[in-house]
C-alpha positions in Angstrom: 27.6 75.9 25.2 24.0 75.7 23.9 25.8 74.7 20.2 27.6 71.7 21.7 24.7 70.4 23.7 22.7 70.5 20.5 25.4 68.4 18.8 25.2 65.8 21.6 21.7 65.5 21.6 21.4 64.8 17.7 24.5 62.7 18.0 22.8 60.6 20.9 19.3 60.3 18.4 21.4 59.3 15.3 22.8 56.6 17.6 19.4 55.6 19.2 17.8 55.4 15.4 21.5 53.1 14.4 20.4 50.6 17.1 16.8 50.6 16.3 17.1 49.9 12.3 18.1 46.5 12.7 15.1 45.7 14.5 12.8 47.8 12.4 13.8 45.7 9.6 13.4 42.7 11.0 10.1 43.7 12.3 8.8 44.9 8.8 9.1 41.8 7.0 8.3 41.0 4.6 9.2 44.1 2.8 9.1 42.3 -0.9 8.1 39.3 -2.8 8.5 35.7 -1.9 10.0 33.2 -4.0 8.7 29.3 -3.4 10.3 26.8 -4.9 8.7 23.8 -6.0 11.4 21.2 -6.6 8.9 19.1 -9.5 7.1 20.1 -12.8 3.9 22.2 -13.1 1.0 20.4 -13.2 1.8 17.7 -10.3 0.3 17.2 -6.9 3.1 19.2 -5.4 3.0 21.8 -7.9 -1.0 22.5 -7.0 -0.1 22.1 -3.2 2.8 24.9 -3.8 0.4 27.4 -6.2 -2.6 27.2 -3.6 -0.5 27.5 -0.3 1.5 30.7 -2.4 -1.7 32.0 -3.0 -2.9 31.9 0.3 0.3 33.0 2.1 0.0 36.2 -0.5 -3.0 37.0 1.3 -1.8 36.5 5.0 1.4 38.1 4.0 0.6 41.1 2.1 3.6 40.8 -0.4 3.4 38.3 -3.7 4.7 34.8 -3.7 6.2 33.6 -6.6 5.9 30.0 -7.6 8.5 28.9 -9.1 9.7 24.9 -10.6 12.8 23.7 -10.2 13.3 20.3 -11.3 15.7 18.0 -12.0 18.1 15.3 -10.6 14.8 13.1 -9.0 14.5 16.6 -6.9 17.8 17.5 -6.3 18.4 20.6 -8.2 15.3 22.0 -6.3 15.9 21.0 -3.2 19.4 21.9 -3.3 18.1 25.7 -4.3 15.6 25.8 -1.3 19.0 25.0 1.1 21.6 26.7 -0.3 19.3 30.4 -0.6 19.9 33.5 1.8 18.1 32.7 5.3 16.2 36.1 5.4 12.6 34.6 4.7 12.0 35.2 1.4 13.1 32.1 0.0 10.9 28.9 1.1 9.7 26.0 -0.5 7.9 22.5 -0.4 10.3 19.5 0.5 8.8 16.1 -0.6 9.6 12.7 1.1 12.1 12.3 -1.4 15.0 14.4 0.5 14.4 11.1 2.9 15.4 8.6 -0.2 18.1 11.1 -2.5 21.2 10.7 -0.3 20.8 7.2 0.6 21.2 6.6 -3.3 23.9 9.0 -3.5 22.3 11.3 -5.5 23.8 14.4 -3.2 24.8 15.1 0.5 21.6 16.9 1.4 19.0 15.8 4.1 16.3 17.2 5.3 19.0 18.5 8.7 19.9 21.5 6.0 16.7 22.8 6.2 14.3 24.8 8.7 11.0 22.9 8.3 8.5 25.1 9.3 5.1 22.4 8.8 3.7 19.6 7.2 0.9 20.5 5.4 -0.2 17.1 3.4 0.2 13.2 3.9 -1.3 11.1 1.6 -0.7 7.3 3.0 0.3 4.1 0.8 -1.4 1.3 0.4 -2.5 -2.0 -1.2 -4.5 -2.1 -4.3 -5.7 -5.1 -6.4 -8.0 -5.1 -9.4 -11.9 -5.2 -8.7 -12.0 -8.8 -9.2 -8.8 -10.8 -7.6 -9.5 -13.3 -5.8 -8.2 -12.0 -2.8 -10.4 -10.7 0.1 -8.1 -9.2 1.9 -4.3 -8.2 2.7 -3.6 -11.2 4.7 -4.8 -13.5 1.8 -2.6 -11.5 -0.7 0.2 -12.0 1.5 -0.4 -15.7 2.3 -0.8 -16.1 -2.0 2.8 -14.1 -1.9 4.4 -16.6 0.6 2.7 -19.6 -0.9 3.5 -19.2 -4.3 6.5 -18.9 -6.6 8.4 -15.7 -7.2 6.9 -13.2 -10.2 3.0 -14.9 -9.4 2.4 -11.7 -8.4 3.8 -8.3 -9.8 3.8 -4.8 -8.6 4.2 -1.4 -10.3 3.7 2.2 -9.3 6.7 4.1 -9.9 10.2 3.8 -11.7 12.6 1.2 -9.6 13.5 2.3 -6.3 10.7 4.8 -6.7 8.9 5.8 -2.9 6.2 3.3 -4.3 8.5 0.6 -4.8 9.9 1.2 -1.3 6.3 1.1 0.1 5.9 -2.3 -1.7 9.7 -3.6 -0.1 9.0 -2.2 3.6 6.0 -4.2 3.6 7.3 -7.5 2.2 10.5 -7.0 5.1 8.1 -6.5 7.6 6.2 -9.7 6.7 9.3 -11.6 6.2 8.5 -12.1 2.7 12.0 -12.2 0.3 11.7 -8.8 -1.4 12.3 -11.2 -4.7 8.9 -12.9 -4.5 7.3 -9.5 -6.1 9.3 -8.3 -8.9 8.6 -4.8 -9.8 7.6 -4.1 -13.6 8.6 0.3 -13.5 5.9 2.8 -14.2 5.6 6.6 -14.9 3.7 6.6 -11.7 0.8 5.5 -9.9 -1.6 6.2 -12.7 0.4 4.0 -15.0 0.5 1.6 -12.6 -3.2 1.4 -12.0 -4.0 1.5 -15.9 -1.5 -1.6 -16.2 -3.6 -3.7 -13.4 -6.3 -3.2 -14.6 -5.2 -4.1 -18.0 -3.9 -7.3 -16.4 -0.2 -6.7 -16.7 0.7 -6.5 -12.9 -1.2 -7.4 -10.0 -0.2 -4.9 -7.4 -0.4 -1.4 -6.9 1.3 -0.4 -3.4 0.9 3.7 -4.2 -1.9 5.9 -2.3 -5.4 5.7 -2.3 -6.3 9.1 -3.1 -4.0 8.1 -6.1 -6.6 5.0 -6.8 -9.5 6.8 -6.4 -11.5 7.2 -9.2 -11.1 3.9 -10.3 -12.2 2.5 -6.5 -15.4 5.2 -6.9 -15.5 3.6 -10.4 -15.6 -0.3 -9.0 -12.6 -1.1 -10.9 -9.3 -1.3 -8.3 -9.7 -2.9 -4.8 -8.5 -1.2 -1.9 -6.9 -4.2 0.8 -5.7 -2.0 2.9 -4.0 1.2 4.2 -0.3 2.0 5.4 -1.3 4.8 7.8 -2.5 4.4 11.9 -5.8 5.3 11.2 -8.4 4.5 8.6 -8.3 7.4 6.2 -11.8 9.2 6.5 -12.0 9.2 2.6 -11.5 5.3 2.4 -13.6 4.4 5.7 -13.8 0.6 5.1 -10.4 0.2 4.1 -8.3 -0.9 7.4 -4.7 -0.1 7.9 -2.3 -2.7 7.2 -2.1 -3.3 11.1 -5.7 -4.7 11.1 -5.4 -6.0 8.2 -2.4 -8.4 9.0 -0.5 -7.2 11.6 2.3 -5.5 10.2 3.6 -2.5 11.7 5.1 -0.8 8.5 3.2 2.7 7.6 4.9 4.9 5.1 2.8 8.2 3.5 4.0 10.5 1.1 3.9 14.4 2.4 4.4 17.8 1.5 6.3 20.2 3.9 6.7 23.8 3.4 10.4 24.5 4.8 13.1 27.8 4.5 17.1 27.7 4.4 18.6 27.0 7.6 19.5 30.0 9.7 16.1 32.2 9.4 15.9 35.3 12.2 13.3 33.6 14.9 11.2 36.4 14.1 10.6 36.0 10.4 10.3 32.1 11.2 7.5 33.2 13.7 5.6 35.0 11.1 6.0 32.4 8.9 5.2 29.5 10.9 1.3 31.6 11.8 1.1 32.6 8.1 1.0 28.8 7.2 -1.4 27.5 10.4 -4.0 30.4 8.9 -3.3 29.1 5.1 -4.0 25.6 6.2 -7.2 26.5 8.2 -8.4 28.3 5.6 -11.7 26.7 3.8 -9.9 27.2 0.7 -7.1 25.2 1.2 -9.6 22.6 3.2 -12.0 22.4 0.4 -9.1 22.6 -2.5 -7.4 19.5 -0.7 -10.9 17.4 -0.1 -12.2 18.0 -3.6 -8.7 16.5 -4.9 -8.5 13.8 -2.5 -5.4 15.2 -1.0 -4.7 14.2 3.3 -4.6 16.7 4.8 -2.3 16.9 7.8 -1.1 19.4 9.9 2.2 19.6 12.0 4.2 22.0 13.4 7.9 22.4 13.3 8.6 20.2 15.6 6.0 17.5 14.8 7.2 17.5 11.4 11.1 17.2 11.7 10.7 14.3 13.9 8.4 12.7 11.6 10.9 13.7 8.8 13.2 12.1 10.4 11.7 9.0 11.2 11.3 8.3 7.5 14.7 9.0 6.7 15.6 6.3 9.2 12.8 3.7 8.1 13.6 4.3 4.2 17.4 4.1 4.8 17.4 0.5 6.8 15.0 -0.6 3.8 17.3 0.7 1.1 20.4 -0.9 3.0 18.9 -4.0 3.5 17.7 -4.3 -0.2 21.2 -3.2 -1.9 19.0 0.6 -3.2 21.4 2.3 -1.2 24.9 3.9 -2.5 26.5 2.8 0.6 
């Protein structure tokens, strides 16, 4: 009698343990290192925002994360390995406004609705720059000179051709009813290449970031017209946005969002979600985005698919309406 209550009684706490592991494991994450894909080379803006925030999540977390670059395809191949890892948490990775611009151009059949976007951690808005000395004052005279005057007076560069720049520049002209024609775009490695070219004399127009401009407005060689954001941007104070400036209602930024594979236990997403709020408070994050000249935004999950989204739908009507898109 005594044997088989003894037998019932372990059989009952061998049961009781059963339904308790899958909770203790999900409560214990993370158990092992974190992987974070950054979907460009080392050395780039994302790259930096990717080691610091792994760095920082290592300390809040407790486990290493492991950066690691995954480039190719404009960003596909890494974006593609953020979505298609295991859901458990110890995959993430930074998603770049370019999942918004990759499957308008047929580049792949991801968008940013196969990932769990957990925050935005950076915005850096566009913008108009001219060299130090054109002659015009301000964004409305630049875009009265771009209406008045024949097509190719004025050039832009800042990225290759149908490059985010490029559709900063297009957005802009649509929105002032100016024939995307009347600016032809010369392609550049990049905003820096861009900025060398104008002030070399080649092109005219830069439409990229400030903070991309930025030692060359400290230095009193580029002109800052004006900002594509809502706000003025507290590092370029007496620059207006585009708004003031003449009216226009386009606003496009480029942004950094750290995000997981679809499909993440709410707990681990939880965890995650607070380990990147404290990263972002943190003075070390603050000071290492000010002293670059990073934006530095913050929002949520929510916040930041809707404002995800948003772009996808802004940069797919300006693709369509400029024959970028594949379809």
């Amino acid at each position: 009698m005594f044997r088989r209550q003894l037998i019932a009684a372990s059989a009952a706490i061998t049961a009781a343990l059963a339904l308790a592991a899958p909770v203790a494991a999900q409560t214990a994450w993370p158990e092992r290192p974190i992987e974070m894909i950054v979907p460009w080379g080392a050395g780039g803006g994302t790259d930096a925002v990717g080691r610091i925030f792994g760095q920082l999540l290592q300390q809040n977390l407790g486990q290493p994360v492991n950066v690691v670059n995954r480039t190719g395809g404009s960003g596909v191949v890494g974006h593609t390995a953020i979505a298609r890892a295991r859901p458990d948490g110890y995959t993430i990775g930074v998603m770049t406004i370019e999942i918004d611009m990759m499957h308008w151009q047929g580049l792949t059949d991801l968008t940013y609705e196969d990932f769990d976007i957990l925050a935005m951690v950076n915005a850096d808005p566009g913008g108009l720059m001219v060299e130090a000395n054109a002659p015009w004052a301000d964004a409305a005279a630049l875009r009265d000179h771009i209406k008045s005057n024949p097509p190719g007076t004025i050039k832009a560069s800042g990225t290759g051709q149908g490059g985010i720049w490029h559709l900063n520049l297009l957005g802009w002209l649509l929105s002032e009813d100016i024939p995307v024609t009347n600016v032809p775009w010369v392609p550049s490695e990049g905003s820096v290449a861009g900025l060398t070219d104008m002030v070399a004399g080649g092109v005219q127009l830069v439409p990229s970031s400030l903070a991309e401009g930025r030692s060359l407005i400290d230095a009193g060689r580029v002109r800052p017209l004006a900002s594509m954001s809502d706000e003025r941007q507290p590092l370029f104070p007496d620059t207006p946005t585009l708004k003031e400036a003449t009216g226009s209602d386009w606003q496009l930024s480029v942004w950094r969002t750290i995000v997981a594979p679809k499909g993440m236990p709410e707990d681990v997403r939880a965890k995650l979600v607070e380990a990147i709020k404290a990263a972002y408070d943190s003075p070390d994050y603050q000071n290492f985005m000010n002293e670059r000249g990073f934006g530095l935004v913050w929002a949520g999950p929510e916040d930041a698919t809707a404002r995800v989204a948003a772009d996808d739908a802004r940069l797919g009507e300006v693709m369509k309406a400029t024959g970028l898109a594949a379809q």
